[in-house]
C-alpha positions as CSV (number, residue, x, y, z in Angstrom):
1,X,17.5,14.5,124.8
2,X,17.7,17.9,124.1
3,X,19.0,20.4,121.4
4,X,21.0,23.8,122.1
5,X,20.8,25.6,118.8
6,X,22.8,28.6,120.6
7,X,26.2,27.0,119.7
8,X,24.9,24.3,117.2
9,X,25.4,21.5,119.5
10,X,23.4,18.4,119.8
11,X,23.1,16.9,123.4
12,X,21.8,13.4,123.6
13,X,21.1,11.5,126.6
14,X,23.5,9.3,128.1
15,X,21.4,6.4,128.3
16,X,21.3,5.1,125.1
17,X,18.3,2.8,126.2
18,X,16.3,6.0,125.9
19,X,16.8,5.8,121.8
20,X,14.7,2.7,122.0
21,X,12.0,3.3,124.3
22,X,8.3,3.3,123.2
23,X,5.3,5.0,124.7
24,X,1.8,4.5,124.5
25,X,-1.2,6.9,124.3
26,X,-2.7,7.7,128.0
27,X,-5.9,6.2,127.2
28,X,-4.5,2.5,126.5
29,X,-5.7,-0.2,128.8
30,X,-3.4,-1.9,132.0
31,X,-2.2,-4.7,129.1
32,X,-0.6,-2.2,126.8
33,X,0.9,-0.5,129.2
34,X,2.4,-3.3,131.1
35,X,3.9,-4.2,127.4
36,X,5.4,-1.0,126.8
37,X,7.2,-1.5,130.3
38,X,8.9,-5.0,129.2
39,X,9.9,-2.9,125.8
40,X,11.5,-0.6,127.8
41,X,13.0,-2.7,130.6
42,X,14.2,-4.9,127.7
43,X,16.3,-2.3,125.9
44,X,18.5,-1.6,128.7
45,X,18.7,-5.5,129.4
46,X,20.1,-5.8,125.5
47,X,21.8,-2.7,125.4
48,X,24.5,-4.0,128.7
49,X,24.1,-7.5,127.2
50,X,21.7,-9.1,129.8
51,X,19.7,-10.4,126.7
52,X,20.8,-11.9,123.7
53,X,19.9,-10.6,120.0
54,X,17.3,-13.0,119.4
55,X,15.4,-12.7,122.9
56,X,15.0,-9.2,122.3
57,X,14.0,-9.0,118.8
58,X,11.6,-12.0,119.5
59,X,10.1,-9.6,122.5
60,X,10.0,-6.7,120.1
61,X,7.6,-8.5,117.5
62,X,5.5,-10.3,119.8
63,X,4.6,-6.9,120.9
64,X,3.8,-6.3,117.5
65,X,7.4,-4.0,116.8
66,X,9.1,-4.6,113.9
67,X,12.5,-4.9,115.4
68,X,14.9,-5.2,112.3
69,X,13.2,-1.4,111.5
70,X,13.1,-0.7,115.0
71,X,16.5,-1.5,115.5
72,X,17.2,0.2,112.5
73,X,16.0,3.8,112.5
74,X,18.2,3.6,116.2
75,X,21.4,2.9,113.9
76,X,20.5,4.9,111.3
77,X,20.1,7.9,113.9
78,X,23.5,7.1,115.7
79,X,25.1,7.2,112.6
80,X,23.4,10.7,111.3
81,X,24.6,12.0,114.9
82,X,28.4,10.5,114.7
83,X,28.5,13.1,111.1
């Protein structure tokens, strides 16, 4: 995602998996990491409807994600962009 403030235009990335991706600091251990991967494979899994709501929000908190917030700054960041 990227912003070109030559001509006031917002660019985001196609993939709108990307809005829901999490990362973790380089120093976190082989379990965190893997965890962050299943957050990140299972956005694009609920984003084309591989998973259902409740699969992915019950992956999101047992990784200690709040996923109605979550879920919820995504929206509310889609809908500030759609202005």
């Amino acid at each position: 995602m990227s912003i070109a403030s030559d001509n006031n235009l917002l660019w985001v990335s196609s993939d709108l998996s990307d809005l829901l991706t999490v990362s973790v600091e380089g120093q976190a251990d082989n379990s965190t990491v893997q965890g962050m991967l299943i957050v990140n494979g299972a956005a694009s899994q609920w984003l084309t409807g591989a998973m259902d709501d409740y699969t992915y929000f019950e992956l999101l908190d047992h990784y200690g994600i709040d996923p109605i917030n979550f879920v919820g700054e995504v929206e509310e960041h889609i809908a500030l962009l759609m202005k």
